[in-house]
C-alpha positions in Angstrom: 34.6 29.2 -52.7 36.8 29.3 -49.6 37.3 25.7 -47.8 35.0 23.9 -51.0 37.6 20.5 -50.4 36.4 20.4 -46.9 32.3 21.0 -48.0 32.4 18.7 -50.4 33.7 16.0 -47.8 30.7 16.6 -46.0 28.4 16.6 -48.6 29.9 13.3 -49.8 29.3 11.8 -46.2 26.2 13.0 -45.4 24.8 12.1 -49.0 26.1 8.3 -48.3 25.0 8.3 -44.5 21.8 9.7 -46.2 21.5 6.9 -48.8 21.7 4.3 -45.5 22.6 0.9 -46.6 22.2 1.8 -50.5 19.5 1.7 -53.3 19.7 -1.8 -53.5 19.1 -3.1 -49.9 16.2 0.0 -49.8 14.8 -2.0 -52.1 14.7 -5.2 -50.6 13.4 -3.5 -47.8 10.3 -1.8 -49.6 9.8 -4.9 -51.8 9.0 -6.4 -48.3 6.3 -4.0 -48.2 8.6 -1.9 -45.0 9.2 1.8 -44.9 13.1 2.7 -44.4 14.2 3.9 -40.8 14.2 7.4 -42.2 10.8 7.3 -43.8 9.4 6.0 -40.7 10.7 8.6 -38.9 9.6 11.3 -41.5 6.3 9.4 -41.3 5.9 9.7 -37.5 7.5 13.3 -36.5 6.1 16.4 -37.7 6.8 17.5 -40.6 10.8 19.1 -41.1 11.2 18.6 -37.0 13.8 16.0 -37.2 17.3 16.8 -35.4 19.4 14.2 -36.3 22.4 12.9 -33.6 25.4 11.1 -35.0 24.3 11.2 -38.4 28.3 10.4 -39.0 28.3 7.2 -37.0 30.2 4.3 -38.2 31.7 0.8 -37.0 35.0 0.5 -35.1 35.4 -2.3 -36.8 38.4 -2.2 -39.5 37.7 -1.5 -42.6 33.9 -1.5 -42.0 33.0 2.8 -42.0 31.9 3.0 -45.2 29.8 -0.3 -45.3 27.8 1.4 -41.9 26.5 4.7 -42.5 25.0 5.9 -39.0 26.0 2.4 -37.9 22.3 1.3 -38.7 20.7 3.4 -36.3 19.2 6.3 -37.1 18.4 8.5 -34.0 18.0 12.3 -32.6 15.2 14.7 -32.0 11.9 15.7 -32.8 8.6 16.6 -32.4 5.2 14.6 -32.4 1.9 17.2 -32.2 4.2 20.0 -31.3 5.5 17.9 -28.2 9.8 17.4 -28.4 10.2 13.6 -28.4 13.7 11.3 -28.4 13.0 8.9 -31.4 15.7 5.7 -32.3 15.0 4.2 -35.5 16.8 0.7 -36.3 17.9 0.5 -40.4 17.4 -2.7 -41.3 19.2 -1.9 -44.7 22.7 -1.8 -43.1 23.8 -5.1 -41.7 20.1 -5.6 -40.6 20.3 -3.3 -37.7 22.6 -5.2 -36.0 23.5 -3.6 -32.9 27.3 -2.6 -32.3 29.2 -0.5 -30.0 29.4 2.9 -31.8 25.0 2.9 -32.1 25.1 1.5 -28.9 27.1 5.0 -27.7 24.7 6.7 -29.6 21.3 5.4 -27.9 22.1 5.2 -24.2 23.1 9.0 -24.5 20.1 10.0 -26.1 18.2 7.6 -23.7 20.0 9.4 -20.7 19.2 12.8 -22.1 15.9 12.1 -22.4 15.4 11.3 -18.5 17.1 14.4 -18.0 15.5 16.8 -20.3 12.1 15.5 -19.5 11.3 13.9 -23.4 9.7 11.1 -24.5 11.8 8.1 -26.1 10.1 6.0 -29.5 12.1 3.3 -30.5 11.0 2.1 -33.9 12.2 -1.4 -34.1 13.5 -3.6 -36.9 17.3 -5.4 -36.0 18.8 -8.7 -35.7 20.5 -9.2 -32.6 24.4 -8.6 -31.4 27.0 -8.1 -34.5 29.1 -10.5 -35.1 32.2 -10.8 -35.0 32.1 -7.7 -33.2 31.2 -8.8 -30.0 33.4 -12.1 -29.3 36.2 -12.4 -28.1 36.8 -11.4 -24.3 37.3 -7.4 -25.1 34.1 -7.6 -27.7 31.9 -8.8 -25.4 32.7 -6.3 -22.5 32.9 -3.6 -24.9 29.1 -3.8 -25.3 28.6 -2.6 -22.0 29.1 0.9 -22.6 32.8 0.9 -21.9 32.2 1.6 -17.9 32.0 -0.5 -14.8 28.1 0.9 -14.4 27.1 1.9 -18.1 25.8 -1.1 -19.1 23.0 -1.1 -16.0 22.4 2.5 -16.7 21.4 1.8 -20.4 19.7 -1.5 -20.0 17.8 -0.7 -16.9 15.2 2.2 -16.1 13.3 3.7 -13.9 10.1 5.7 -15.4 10.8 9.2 -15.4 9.6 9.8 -19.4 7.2 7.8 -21.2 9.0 5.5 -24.0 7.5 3.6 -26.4 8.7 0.7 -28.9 7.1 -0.1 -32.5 7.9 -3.7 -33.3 8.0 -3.4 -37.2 9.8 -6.4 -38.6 12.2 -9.0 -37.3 13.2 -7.5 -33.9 15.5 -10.0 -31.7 17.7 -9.1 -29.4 18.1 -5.3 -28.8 14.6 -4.3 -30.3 13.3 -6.9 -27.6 14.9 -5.8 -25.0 13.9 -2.2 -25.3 10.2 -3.2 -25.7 10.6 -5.0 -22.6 11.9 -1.5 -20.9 8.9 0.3 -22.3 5.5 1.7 -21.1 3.7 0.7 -24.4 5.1 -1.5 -27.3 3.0 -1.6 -30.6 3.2 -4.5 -32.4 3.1 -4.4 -36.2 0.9 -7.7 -37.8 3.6 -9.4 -39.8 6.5 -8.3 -37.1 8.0 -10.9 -34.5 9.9 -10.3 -31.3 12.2 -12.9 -29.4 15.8 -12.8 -27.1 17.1 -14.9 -30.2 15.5 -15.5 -34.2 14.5 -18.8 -35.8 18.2 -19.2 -37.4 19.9 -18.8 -34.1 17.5 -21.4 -32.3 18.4 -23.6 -35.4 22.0 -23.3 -35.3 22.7 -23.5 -31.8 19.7 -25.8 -30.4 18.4 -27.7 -33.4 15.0 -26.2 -32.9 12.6 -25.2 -35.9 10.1 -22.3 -35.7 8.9 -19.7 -38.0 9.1 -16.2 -37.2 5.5 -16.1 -36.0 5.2 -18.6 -34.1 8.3 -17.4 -32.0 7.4 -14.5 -31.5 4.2 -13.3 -33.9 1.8 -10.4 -32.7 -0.6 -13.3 -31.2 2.1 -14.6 -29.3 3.0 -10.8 -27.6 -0.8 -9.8 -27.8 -2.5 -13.1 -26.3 0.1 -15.4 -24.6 2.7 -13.0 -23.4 1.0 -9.9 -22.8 4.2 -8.2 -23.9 2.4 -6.0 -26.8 0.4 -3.5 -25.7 -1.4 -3.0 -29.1 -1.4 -4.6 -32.6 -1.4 -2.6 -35.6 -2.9 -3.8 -39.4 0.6 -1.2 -40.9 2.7 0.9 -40.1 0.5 3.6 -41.0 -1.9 2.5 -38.0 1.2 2.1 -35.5 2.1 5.8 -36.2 -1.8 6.6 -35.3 -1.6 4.6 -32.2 1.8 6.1 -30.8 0.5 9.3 -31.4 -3.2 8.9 -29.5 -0.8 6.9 -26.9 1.2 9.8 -26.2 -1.7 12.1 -26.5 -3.0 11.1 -22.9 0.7 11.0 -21.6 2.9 13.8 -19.9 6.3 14.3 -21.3 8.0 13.6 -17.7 6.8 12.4 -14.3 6.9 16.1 -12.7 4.0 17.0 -15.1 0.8 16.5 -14.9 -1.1 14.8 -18.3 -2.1 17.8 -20.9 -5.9 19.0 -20.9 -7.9 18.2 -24.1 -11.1 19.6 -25.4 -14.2 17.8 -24.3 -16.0 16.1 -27.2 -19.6 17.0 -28.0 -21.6 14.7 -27.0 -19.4 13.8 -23.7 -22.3 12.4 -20.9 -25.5 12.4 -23.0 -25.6 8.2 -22.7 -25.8 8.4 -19.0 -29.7 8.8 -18.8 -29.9 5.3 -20.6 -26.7 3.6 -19.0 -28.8 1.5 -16.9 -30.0 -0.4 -20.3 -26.3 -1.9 -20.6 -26.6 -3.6 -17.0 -28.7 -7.3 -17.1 -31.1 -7.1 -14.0 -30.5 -10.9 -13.2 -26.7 -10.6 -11.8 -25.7 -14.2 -13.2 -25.9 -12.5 -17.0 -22.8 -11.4 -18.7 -22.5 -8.0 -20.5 -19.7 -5.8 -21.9 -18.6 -3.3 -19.7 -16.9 -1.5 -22.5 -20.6 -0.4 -23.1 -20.6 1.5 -19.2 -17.3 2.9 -20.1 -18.1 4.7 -22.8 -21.0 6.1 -21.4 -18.9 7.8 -18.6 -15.7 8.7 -20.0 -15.7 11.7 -22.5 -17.0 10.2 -26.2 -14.9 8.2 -28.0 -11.7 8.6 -25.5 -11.5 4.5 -24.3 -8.4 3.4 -25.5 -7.5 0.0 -24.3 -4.4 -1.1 -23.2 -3.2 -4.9 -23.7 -7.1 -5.7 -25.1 -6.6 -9.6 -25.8 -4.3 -10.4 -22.7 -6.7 -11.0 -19.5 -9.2 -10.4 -20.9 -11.7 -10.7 -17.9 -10.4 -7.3 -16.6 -10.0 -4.3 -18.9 -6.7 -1.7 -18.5 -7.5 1.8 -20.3 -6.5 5.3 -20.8 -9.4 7.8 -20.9 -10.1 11.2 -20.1 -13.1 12.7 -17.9 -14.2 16.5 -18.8 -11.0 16.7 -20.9 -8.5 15.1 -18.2 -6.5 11.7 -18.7 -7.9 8.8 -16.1 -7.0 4.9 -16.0 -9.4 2.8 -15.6 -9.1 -0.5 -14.1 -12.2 -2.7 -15.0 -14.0 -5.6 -14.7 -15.0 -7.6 -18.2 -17.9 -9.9 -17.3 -18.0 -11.3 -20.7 -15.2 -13.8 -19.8 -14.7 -15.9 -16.8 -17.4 -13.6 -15.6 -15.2 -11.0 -14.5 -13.0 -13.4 -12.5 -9.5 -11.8 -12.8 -7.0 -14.7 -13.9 -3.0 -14.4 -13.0 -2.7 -13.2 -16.4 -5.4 -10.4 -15.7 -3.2 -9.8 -12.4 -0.1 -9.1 -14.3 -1.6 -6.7 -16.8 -3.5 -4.5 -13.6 0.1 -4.3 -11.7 1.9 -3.4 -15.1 -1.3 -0.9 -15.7 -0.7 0.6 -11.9 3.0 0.9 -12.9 2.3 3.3 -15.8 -0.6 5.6 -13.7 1.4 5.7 -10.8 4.7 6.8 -13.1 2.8 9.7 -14.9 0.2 11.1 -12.5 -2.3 9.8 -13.8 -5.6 8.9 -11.9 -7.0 5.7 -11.7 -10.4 4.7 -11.8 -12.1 1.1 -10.5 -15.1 -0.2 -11.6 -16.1 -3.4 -9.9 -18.1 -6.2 -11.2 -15.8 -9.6 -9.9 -16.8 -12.8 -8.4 -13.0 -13.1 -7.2 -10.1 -14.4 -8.5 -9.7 -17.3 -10.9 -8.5 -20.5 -8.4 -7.8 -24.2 -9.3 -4.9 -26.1 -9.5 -3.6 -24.1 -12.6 -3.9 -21.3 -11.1 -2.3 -22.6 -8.1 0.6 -24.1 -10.0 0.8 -20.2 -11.6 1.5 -18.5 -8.1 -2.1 -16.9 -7.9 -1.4 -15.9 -4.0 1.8 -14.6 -4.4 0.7 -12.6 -7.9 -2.6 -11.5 -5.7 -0.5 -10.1 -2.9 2.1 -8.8 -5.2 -0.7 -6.6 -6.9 -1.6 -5.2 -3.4 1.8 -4.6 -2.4 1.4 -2.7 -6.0 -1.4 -1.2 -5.1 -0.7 0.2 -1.6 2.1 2.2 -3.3 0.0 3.7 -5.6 0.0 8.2 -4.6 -2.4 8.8 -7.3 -6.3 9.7 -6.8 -8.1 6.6 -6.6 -11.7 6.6 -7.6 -13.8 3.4 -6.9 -17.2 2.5 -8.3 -19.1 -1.2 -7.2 -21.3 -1.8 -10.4 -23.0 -5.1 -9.9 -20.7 -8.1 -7.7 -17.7 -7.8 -5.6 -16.6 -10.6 -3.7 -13.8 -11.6 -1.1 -10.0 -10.4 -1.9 -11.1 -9.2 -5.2 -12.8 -6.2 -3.0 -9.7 -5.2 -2.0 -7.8 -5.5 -4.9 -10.1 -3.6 -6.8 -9.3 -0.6 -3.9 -11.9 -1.6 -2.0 -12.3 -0.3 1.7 -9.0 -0.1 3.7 -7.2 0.3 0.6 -6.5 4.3 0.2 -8.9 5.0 -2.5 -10.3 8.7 -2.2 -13.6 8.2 -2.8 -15.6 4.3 -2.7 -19.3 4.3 -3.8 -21.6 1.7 -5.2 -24.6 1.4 -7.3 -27.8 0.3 -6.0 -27.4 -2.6 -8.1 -23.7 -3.6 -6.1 -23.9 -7.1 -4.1 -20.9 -6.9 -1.3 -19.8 -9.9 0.6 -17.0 -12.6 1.0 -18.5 -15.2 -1.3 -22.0 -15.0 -3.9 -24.9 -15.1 -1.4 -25.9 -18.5 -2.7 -22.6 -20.1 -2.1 -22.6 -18.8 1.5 -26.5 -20.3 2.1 -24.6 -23.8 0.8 -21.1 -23.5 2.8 -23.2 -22.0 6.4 -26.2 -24.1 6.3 -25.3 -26.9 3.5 -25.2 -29.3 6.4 -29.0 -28.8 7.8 -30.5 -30.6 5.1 -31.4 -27.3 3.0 -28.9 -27.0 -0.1 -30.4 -29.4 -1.7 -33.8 -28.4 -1.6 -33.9 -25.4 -3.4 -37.3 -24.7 -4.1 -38.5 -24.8 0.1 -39.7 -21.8 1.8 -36.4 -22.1 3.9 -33.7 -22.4 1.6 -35.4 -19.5 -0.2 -35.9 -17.2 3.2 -31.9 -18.3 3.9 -30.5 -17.0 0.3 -32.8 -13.6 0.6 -31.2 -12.8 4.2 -28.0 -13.6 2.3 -28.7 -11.4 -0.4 -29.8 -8.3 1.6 -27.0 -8.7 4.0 -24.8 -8.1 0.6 -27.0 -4.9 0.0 -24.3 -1.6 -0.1 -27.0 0.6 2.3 -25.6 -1.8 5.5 -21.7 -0.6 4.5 -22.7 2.9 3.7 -24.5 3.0 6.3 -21.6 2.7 8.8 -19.2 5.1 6.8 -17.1 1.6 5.3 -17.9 3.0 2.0 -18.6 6.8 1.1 -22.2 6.9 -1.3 -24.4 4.8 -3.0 -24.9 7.1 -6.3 -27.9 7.0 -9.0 -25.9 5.0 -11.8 -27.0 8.1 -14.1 -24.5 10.2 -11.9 -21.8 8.4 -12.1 -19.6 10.7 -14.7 -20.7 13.7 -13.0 -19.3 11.9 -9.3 -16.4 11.0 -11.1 -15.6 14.5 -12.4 -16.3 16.3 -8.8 -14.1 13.9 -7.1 -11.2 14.4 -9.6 -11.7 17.8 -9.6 -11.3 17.6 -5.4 -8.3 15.5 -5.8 -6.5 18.2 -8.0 -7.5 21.2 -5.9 -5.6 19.0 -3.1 -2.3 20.0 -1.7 -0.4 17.9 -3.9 -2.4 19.0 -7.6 -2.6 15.4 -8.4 1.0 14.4 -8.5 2.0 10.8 -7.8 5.0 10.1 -5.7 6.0 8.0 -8.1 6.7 4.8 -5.6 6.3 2.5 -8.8 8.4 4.2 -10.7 11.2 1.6 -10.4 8.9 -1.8 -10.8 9.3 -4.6 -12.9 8.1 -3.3 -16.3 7.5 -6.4 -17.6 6.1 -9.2 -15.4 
């Protein structure tokens, strides 16, 4: 057979980039109960649509080529649902994904044509951080940049024009971290950590002892930091979630999100959605229980669920259409947002605004959670960052008063004033600065009422309090649009979506956000 020297050569190296860091290390990785970087890609993708990119990649370093088959990072195309998707996928079996120049080469390109091409990037993370000694010395350390005198910004910062995505599925520090921090949803794996530096490091250069988990565990990214988007039981479930993720999503910006079928069943809870809402307004409730009354069945998918918690951030669709929906959660701090809850609406407003999609408010809020913590955490400058956020928002805005909405939380909830398309309010909404019985005690607290709650005049003061807060006095003078029938609600929604995208812009953001912080 003609040229059979120069065949087998590339069998031999495929077959050895192929067997990644060799039978025994695969080993040590599945006796650690982990999938290898190319079964988790097999795993993810559709079947036979991976496209490998620099399957020949090895270290600069001498002597090291045959010790660093794809230099530990295993990365091209593919397709997820029939959709064409960048995925990156760190192989912990050579040199524990340590990242080095060559993969580094390897990443930002794809990366780069990714924005250009319009395809979404998954990063499937397991690596230790820098290689050493690769990186010291004064030429190893400003190799890592890319080589340029702008490379190094390019690939390590971003402005959204594709969605990208990072699985945390084992001992991610350093680059793993810092591409979850780029990202616009990062699944966390139970059993996984994330840090800027691992346990060893921290022990070696600072004397400090900490496991893995309590660096940097999946309650530390889910609860404390926000920085985890979702957690996942296995690997098996963080393939489900990037999938239903990306389901909702639009390959690029200049897109709008795909169409899916409307479930059976889609609407036929509204009749009875009224028998979620507590007629006394001081009882709590879960508003997931409204949600999924109005959004097509069995769409709610929550984004950072145990991070602030007294507001809810979720994808959804309405009559087949993605929607983001920004709610109140009265079942902790009685829907009084915290500066955590802030930071998870802004990063929320980041990702609609990025990828057309239209945001929805449901209001149920006594305000914003004050005190001297949240002082001492910057709650005024976090509240007016999140309206700066929110007054660059181009997407439809959609605004619904369930039950309370009081004082700046009005506004920050696209209240009146604030661009939203369409504002309503149930019959049920109370509207005012403060709760009507703290404005009885603040205006006439000092005429010898407060504290006699039970007289004929405390109780006259409170009910002209509480029927100044009534929604007929704003809609009345055109501050907000309707007061609907609570049953309608998914039907008003629908129309008013449906308005926004016959529009002269279709629905398309002008991406203002695009550029923000990802990470707050």
């Amino acid at each position: 057979m003609p040229f059979e020297k120069e065949l087998g050569e590339l069998h031999r190296r495929r077959s050895r980039s192929l067997e990644m860091g060799g039978a025994a290390n695969v080993q040590k990785q599945h006796d650690r109960g982990k999938l290898t970087a190319r079964e988790r890609i097999d795993r993810l993708l559709d079947p036979g649509s991976f496209f490998e990119v620099g399957m020949f990649n090895h270290s600069d370093m001498p002597g090291m080529a045959e010790k660093t088959p794809a230099d530990s990072k295993v990365a091209g195309y593919g397709k997820v649902d029939g959709r064409q998707v960048v995925i990156m996928a760190n192989d912990f079996t050579v040199l524990a994904a340590t990242s080095s120049r060559i993969a580094g080469r390897k990443e930002a390109e794809l990366k780069m044509q990714a924005s250009r091409r319009g395809h979404p990037v998954i990063y499937l993370g397991e690596a230790g951080g820098a290689r050493m000694p690769d990186i010291m010395g004064a030429a190893g350390l400003c190799s890592y940049g890319g080589g340029g005198f702008d490379t190094y910004l390019r690939i390590m910062s971003r402005v959204r024009q594709t969605p990208m995505i990072t699985a945390v599925m084992g001992e991610c520090y350093g680059m793993p971290t810092w591409m979850a921090c780029l990202s616009d949803f990062v699944v966390q794996v139970k059993g996984s950590a994330m840090g800027v530096s691992g346990p060893r490091v921290l022990q070696l250069a600072l004397g400090e002892s900490v496991t893995d988990e309590e660096l940097g565990g999946w309650q530390v990214h889910a609860e404390i930091t926000g920085n985890a988007d979702r957690v996942a039981e296995d690997e098996a479930e963080c393939f489900r979630l990037i999938r239903q993720y990306l389901s909702y999503m639009p390959s690029h910006c200049e897109e709008l999100p795909p169409r899916a079928a409307v479930p059976e069943g889609s609407g036929d809870d509204m009749d009875r959605i009224l028998e979620h809402l507590p007629e006394k307004h001081n009882r709590a409730y879960d508003m997931h229980l409204l949600l999924n009354c109005i959004a097509d069945r069995g769409t709610l998918f929550p984004i950072k669920p145990d991070f602030g918690k007294s507001v809810i951030t979720a994808l959804a669709r309405m009559d087949g259409n993605t929607v983001g929906i920004i709610a109140s959660q009265p079942m902790f701090n009685a829907g009084a947002m915290t500066t955590d809850g802030i930071d998870k609406v802004m990063s929320f407003l980041c990702l609609c605004d990025s990828f057309n999609i239209p945001l929805l408010f449901f209001h149920d809020i006594p305000g914003f959670l004050v005190g001297k913590d949240a002082e001492h955490n910057r709650v005024a400058a976090r509240v007016m960052n999140y309206m700066n956020a929110l007054g660059l928002v181009t997407v439809p805005k959609i605004s619904v008063i369930v039950r309370k909405t009081y004082g700046m939380a009005f506004w920050n909830m696209c209240g009146s004033g604030c661009g939203t398309d369409f504002l309503v309010a149930w019959p049920t909404a109370e509207m005012s600065f403060v709760a009507p019985a703290i404005a009885a005690n603040v205006v006439y607290g000092g005429k010898g009422m407060a504290s006699d709650r039970e007289s004929p005049e405390w109780k006259g003061v409170l009910q002209k309090m509480v029927e100044d807060a009534s929604p007929f006095d704003a809609a009345g003078r055109h501050y907000i649009h309707d007061v609907i029938d609570p049953r309608e609600t998914r039907r008003y929604i629908i129309n008013s979506l449906e308005i926004c995208r016959n529009s002269r812009t279709g629905g398309m953001s002008e991406h203002r956000l695009a550029n923000w912080p990802t990470k707050f």
